[in-house]
N, C-alpha and C positions, 0 to 999 in steps of 0.2 A: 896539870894537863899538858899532853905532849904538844908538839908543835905538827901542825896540817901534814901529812902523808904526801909526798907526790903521786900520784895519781898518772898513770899510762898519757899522758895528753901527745894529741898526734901537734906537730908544727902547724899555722898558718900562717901561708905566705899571701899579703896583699896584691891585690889586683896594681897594674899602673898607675890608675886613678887615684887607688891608695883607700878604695870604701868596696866593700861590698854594697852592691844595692840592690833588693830584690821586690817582688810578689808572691802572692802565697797563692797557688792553687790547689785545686780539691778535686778526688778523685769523684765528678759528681754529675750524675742524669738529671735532663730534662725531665719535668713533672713532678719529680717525686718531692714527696712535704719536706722540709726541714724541721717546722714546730708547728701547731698546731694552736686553735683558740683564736678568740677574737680579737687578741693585741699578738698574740705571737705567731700567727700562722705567715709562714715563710716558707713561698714557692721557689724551687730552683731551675730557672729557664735556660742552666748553661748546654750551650753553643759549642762547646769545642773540648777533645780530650785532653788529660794532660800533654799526651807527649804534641798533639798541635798547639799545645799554649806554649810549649815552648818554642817552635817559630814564631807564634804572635809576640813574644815575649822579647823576639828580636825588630819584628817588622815596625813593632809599636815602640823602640827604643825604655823600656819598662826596664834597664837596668841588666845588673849582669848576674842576677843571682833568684833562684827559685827557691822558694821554701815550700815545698808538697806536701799535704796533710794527706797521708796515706792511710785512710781509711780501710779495715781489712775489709773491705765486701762491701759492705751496707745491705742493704735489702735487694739492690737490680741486680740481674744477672751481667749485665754490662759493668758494673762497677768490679763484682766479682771473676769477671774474665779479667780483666784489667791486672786488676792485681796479683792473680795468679799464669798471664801473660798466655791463657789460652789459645791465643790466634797461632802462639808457633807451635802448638802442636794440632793445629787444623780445625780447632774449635770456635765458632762465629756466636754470639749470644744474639737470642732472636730478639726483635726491640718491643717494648713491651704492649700489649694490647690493651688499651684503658677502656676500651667500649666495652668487649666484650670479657675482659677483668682476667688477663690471660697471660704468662710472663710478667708479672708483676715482683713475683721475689725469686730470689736463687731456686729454692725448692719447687717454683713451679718448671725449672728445664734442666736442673741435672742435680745430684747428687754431691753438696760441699764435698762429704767427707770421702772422695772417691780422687779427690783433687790435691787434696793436704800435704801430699810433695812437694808442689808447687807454690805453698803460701811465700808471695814475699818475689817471684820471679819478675812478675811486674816493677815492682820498685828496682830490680836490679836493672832492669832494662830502661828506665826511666834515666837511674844514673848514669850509665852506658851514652845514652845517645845526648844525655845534658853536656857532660865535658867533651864528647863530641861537636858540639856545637858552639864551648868556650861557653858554655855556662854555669853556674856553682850551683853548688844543689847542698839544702838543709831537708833533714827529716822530720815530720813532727808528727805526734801522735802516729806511727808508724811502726806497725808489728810484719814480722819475719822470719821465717826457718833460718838456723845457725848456715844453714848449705850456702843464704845468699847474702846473706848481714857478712859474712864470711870475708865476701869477694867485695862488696862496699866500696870499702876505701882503694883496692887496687884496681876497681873498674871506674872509678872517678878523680885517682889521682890527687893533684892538688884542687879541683874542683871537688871534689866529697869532704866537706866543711866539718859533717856529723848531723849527731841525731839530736834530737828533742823531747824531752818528756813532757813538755808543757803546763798545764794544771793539776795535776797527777794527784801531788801530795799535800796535807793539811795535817792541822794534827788531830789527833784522836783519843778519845774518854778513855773508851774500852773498859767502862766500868774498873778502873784500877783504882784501890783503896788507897785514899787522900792524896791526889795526883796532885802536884806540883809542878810549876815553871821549870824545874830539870829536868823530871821524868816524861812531863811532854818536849822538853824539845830533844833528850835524847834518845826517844822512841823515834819523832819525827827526822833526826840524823840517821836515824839505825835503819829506818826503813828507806833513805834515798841511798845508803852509800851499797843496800844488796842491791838493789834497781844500778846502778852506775856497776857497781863489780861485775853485774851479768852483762849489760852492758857492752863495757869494755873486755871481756873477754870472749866473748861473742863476734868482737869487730864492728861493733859498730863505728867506732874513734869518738872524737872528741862529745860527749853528752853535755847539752844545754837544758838549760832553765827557764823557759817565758812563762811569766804569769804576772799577775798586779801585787803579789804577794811584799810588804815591805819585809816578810822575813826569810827571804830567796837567800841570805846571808846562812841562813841553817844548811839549804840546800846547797850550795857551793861548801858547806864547814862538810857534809855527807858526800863532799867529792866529783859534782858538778865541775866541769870544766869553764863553761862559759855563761856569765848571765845576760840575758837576752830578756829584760824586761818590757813585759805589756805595756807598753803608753798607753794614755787616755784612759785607760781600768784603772793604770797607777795614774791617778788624775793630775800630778803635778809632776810636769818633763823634767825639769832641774834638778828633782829631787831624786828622781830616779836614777838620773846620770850621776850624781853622788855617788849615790851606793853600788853602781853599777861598778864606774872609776873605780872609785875606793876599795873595793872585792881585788877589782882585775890589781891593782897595785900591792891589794898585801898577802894574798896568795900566787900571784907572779903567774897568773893566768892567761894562757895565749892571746885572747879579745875579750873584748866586752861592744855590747851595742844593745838596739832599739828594736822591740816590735810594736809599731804603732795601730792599733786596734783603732782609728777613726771613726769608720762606719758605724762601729756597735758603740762607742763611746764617747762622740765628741756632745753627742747631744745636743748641739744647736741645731732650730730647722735650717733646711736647704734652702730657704729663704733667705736665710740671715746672707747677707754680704760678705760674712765673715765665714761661712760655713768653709770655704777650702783658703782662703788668707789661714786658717786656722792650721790647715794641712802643711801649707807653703812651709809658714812658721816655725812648726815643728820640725819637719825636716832639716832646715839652719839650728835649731838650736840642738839638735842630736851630734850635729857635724860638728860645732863648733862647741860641744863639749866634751867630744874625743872619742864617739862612737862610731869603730869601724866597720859595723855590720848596720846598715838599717833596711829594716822590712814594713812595708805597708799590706798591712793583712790579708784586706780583702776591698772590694768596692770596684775593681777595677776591671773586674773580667764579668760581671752582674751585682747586684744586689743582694746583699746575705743575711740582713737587721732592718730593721723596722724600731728602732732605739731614738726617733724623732717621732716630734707630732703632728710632721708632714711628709713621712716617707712615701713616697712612691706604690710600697709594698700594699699601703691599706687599701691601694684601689683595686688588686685583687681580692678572690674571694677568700670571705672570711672560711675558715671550714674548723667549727667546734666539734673536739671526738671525747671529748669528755678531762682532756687534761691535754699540758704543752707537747708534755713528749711523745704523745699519741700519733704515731707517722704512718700505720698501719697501710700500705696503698690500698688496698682493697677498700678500705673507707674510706678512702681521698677521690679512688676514681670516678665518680659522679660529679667531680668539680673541676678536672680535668679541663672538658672541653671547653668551660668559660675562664683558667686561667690564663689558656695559651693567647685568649685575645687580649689580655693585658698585658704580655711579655714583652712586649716595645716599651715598656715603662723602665723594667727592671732588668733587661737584658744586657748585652753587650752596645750594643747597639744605642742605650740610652742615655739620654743629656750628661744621668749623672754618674755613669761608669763612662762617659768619656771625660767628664771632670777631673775623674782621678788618674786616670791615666795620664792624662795633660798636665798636671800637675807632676807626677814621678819623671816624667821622660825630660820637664823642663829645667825639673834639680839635677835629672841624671846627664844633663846638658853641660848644667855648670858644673858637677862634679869633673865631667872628660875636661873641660875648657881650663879651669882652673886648677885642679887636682884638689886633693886633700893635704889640710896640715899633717906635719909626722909628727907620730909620738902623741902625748897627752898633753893640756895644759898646766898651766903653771898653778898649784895651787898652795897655800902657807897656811889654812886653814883647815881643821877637822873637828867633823861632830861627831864624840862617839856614839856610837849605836850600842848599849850598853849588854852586859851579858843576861839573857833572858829575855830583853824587848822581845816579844809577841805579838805585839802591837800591829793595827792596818797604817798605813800610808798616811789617811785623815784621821783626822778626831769625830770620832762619832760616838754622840753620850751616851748613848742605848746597844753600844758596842761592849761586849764581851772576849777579854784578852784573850787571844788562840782560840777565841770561837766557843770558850766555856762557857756558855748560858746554862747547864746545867749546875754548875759552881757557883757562877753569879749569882744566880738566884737563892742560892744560901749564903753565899757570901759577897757584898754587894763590891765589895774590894777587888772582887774579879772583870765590875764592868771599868769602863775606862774613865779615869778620874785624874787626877795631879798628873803625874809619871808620862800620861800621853799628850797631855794641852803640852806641858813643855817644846813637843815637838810643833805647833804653832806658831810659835818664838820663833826656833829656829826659820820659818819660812818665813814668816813676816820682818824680818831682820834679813836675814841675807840672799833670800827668794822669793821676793813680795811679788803676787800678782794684782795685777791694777785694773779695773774693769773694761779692758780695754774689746770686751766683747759686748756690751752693755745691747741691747736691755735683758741678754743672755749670761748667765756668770761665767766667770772666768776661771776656770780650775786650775789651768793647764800651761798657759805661758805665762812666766814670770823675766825681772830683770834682775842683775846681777851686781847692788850697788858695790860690793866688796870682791867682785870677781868670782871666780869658781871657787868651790867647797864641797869637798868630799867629807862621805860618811864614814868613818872606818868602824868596823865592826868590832866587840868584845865576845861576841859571840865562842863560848867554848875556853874561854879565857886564849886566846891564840893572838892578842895582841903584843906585841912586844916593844919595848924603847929603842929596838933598834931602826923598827920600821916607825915607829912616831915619832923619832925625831926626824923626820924628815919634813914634816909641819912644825911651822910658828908656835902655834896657838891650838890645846884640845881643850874642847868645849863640850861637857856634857847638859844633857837637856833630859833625855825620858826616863825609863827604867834602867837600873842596874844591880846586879848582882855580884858582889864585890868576892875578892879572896886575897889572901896575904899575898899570893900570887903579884895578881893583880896588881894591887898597892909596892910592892915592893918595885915593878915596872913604870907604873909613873913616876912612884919617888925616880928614878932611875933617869925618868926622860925629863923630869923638871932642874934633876941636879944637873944635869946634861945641857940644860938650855932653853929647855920647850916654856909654853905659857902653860898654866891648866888654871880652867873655871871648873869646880866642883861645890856639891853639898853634902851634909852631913846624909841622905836617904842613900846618895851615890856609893856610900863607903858603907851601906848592912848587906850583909852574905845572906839576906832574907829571899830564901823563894817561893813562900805562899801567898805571897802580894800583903801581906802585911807591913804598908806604908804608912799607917795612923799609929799604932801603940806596939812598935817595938820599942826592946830598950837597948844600952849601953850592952849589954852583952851580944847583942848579934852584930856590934858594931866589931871592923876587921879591927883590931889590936886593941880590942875591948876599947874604940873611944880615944886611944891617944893616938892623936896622929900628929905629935909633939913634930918627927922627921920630915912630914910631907908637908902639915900646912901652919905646924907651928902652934897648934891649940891642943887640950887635952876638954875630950866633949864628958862630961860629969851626967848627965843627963836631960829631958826634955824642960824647955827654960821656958819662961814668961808666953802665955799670947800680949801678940802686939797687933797694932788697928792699921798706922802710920811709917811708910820708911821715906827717909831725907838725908838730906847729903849735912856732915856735920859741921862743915862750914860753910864760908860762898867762893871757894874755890874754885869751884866748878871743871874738877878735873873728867868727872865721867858725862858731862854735857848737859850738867843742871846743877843750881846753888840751894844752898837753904835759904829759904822754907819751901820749896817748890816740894809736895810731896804725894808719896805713891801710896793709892789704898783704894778703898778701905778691903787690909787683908787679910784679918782674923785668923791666923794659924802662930805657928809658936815659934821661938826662937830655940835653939840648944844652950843650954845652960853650961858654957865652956868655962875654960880656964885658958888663957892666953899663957905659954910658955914660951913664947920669943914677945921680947919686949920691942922687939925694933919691926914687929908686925905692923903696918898702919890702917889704921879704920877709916874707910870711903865710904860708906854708908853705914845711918843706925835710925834705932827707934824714936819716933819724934817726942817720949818722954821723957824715957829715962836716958836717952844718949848711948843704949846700952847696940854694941856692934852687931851688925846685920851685913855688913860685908867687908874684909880682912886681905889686904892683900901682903904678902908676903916674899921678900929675894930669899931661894934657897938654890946653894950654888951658884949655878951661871942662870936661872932661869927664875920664874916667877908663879907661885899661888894665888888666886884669887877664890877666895874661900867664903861662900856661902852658909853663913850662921842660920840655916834655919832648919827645921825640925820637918819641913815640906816639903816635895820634889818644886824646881821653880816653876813649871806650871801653874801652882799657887797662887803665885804672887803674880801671874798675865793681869792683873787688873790694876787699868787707871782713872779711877773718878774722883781722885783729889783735889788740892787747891794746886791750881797751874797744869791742868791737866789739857790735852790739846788736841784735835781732832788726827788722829794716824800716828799718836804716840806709841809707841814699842815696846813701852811701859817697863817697870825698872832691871828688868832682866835684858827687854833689848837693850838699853842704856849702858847696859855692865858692855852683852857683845858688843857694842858696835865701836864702845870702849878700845876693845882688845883689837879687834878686827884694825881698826887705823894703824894700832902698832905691830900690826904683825902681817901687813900689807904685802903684795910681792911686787914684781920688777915695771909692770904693768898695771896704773889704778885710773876709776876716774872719777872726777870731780863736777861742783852745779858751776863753779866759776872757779878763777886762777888761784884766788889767795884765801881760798878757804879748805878747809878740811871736809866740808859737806857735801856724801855721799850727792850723785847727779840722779836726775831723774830713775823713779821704780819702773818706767819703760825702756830702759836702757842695757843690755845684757851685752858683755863682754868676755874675749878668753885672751890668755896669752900665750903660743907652742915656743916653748924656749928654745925647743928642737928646732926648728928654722927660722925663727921670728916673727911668726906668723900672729899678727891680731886679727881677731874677729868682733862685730860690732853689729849690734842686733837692733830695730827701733822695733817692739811688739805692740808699738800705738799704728793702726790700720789705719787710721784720722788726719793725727797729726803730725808736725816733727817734731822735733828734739834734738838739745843740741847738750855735749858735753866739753868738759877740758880732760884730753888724755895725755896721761904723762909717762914716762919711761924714762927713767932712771931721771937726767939732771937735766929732763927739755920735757918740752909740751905743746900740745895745739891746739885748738877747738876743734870739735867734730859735729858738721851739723847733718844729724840724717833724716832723711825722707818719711813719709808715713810707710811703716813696713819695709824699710829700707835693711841690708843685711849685705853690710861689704869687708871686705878681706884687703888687708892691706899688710904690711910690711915694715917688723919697729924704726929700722933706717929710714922708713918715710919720713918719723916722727923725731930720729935725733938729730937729721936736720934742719927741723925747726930750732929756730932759739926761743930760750926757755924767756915766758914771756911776750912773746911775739904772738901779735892776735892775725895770727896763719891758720885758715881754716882749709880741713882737708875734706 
């Protein structure tokens, strides 16, 4: 497979602050439904057009960046003058008559298709007067004649950032005979990269990616320029920023950053305490994981979700038309006159859209005050995201890989089993969230006991050892889809230096999700991976119950007999062809190796003997088993993770090696020195030892505490010295 095309990307140049920070507004009228039904009916009582949201957008200090959902029309004729910027050619839209059921949609006062020149003039004028104002502007869900996508980028300058496709693309059956993990994801490449070619040849500039999709890796592999992931729909921030980083680094992508969807997805009630500590939160940990775009969706200019069990929304009227997306006005307008008396709830105006506000304007405070880190942080760690993962973001059992329930159901290897738990691991090891939203769960904020960790993708085979060596240590976890290719590249990056955790599933070229009973032939070099990890796999070897460490050494952070089960899957029936391979874990009967670590080169294998993806093996209910154990897959990472640490780590006390508290998130910009240090307990403090290179200090921080300091602060402490910063 070739290597990633470059793709037309226009430059972006950072504001002073060093962040873009914006809001999202919507080309959208008073009265008219959003959704419909007795949990989804959602009035829209907005107050003000776009082009006045963008003075409010100054008055209200909301940042320096708009992201306008340019709806083509919608149903008002307001909405549809808008967009087609009728006022300059002397055209006024009459405002609608809900009494007498009059001007309720376009076709009741002019004729669209008389106008169709004009699609898209609105939006040009929108950009026009935004960088006029020294404000940046994103497009999203936003259609336009070539005449005015055209002029885009030269009527906004370095303010016209680009477009958006948003949720667009997924992948699809299309009844195609015996689809597969390749032919869905390269349908779903094939169809983002015509969407991006038109695109950018149209003028729009640079095309982004938001959605909660953890497979937005396909869409940037189809030529996406910038991923702009969904927060809160992607339920876990840390992990998102992963994969976000990890894109923007190994396709050399202008930015990457955050849309945070709070309103529709944080799902705590407004009650909760936590409800905007949760907003705060997010915001610090998007910045101080190196995302220079962040957007809060919506919430701030009215109410747009009703996604709580005590929204605001419900004390409007309910209005059932027989399904959600039933907007029809002409059925709405007999419920008109009693929503507008509840619009103090849910307008501009209300408690909880001046929450949000008060929130963006007081980060956008500290963004002017302090600036932003430069550059990215420090990371020596990567999980790969293998090639074919399809997979969502969570685990979910009743989940069907790329949404195939029709597969599934004939093939049950299609819902989500082994291949995706793994990716739990990975969060509960180096992205744990802690309840720290109780008696509400916590999806979403986690801490960082080993520092930042990017996902790099396999996606497309486009990974290369030139770009992984640039991490320690690659750590696979979920699916993969191996190729000589492939294998011939990490050999490459292991001879070269790097760590690698792998298993025997990691190395089958299998894409029909056949994880249970393939054999030694779909393995890459038929099974001898004599070069990379030093064993020759013969085929599928013993079930075992028990794994234990084979002596009491305790190098991976437990001795024998302490052991992990009960995990009924199989071992591979190997042949060990480096004899100076050492065995770190086996089966508690026959002794027989269940984990192999190997020097080849300058670098090191850790080679997983089993016949399972590690997912598998997430279970610990053995003898010595211990409440928030990691269980023997964490044990291997967090293994590795100590030794392959970067220049910035921290610790629960001075002279130990044990990760510091799971409320604790940190980063480090090598690019100016910059740490960052997160408390995501709302309650309590917490305190750490942070170290930097050959000094240290304690760090005790505040409940929800989020402070920036400077590693010179900390080299001169001496190493030792109980000097708390």
């Amino acid at each position: 497979m070739s290597t990633p095309q470059a793709p037309r990307r226009q430059p972006i140049v950072l504001p002073a602050c060093g962040l873009f920070l914006g809001t999202g507004i919507m080309n959208s009228v008073a009265d008219y439904l959003v959704g419909s039904g007795r949990t989804h009916t959602i009035w829209c009582p907005q107050l003000f057009s776009p082009l006045e949201l963008l003075d409010k957008i100054l008055e209200d200090n909301q940042g320096n960046l708009v992201q306008y959902w340019g709806f083509s029309g919608g149903l008002s004729p307001i909405t549809f003058a808008r967009h087609h910027a009728l006022e300059d050619v002397g055209l006024v839209p009459p405002a609608p008559d809900w009494q007498n059921g009059k001007f309720l949609t376009i076709a009741d006062w002019v004729d669209p298709k008389k106008f169709a020149d004009r699609f898209g003039a609105g939006v040009l004028k929108l950009v026009k007067v935004a960088a006029a104002k020294g404000i940046y502007t994103i497009l999203l869900y936003t259609e336009a004649n070539p005449e005015y996508s055209s002029q885009f980028q030269e009527a906004g300058g370095k303010y016209y950032l680009g477009y958006d496709f948003g949720e667009r693309f997924t992948f699809r059956l299309d009844e195609k005979p015996q689809p597969d993990l390749k032919s869905l994801a390269d349908d779903l490449v094939g169809r983002v990269r015509r969407h991006v070619d038109e695109r950018h040849a149209t003028g729009w500039g640079n095309v982004m990616a938001t959605s909660s999709n953890f497979y937005i890796d396909y869409e940037i592999a189809g030529g996406a320029d910038v991923p702009l992931t969904e927060d809160f729909a992607f339920r876990h921030l840390h992990m998102a920023s992963a994969l976000g980083r990890g894109l923007y680094r190994q396709y050399n992508l202008p930015i990457w950053g955050s849309h945070l969807a709070h309103e529709h997805y944080s799902w705590i009630p407004y009650a909760s305490e936590h409800k905007f500590d949760l907003l705060r939160a997010a915001f610090y940990q998007k910045y101080m994981a190196g995302a220079k775009i962040i957007v809060n969706e919506s919430g701030g200019w009215y109410l747009e979700a009703a996604l709580v069990t005590d929204s605001p929304m419900f004390e409007t009227p309910r209005v059932e038309l027989g399904g959600i997306q039933n907007r029809d006005p002409k059925l709405s307008a007999p419920f008109v006159a009693a929503a507008r008396q509840t619009y103090d709830k849910i307008n501009y105006h209300s408690p909880v859209a001046r929450a949000y506000r008060k929130e963006i304007s007081d980060f956008y405070d500290f963004v002017k005050a302090h600036g932003t880190p430069a550059g990215q942080p420090e990371t020596t760690i990567a999980i790969a995201k293998g090639n074919y993962d399809l997979c969502s973001h969570e685990y979910y059992p009743n989940g069907a890989v790329g949404g195939m329930f029709p597969l599934a159901e004939k093939n049950p290897l299609w819902f989500y089993g082994a291949p995706e738990r793994g990716w739990n691991i990975v969060k509960n090891v180096f992205y744990p969230r802690p309840p720290v939203l109780a008696p509400w769960l916590n999806w979403f904020l986690s801490g960082t006991p080993f520092g930042m960790v990017d996902i790099v993708s396999f996606a497309r085979d486009h990974a290369t050892a030139d770009f992984l060596s640039r991490y320690k240590a690659l750590l696979f976890a979920g699916w993969n889809t191996a190729s000589e290719k492939q294998y011939a590249e990490l050999t490459r990056y292991v001879r070269d230096g790097g760590t690698l955790f792998i298993s025997i599933p990691h190395l089958s070229t299998n894409t029909t999700r056949n994880y249970a009973d393939y054999g030694v032939a779909e393995l890459v070099h038929g099974g001898d991976f004599s070069e990379l990890c030093g064993v020759r796999v013969k085929g599928r070897g013993d079930r075992f119950y028990w794994a234990t460490a084979p002596d009491r050494s305790g190098e991976l952070g437990f001795t024998h007999p302490r052991r992990f089960g009960i995990l009924t899957t199989c071992m591979g029936n190997i042949e060990i062809t480096d004899p100076t391979a050492e065995t770190l874990v086996v089966d508690d009967e026959e002794m027989r190796p269940v984990l192999l670590r190997r020097r080849y080169g300058k670098g090191t294998v850790y080679f997983l003997n089993s016949w399972a993806y590690p997912g598998a093996m997430d279970v610990d209910e053995g003898p010595g088993a211990t409440i928030g154990s990691p269980g023997l897959i964490g044990y291997i990472y967090r293994h590795i993770a100590r030794h392959a640490r970067g220049s910035v780590w921290i610790t629960a006390d001075q002279n130990t090696a044990e990760p510091a508290s799971d409320c604790i998130a940190y980063s480090f910009f090598p690019q100016d020195g910059t740490i960052c240090l997160q408390n995501i307990d709302f309650k309590n403090s917490h305190r750490c030892w942070l170290h930097y290179l050959a000094k240290c200090a304690v760090i005790e921080l505040a409940p929800g505490e989020f402070r920036r300091l400077n590693a010179t602060q900390i080299s001169r402490c001496q190493s030792g010295a109980e000097n708390c910063l």
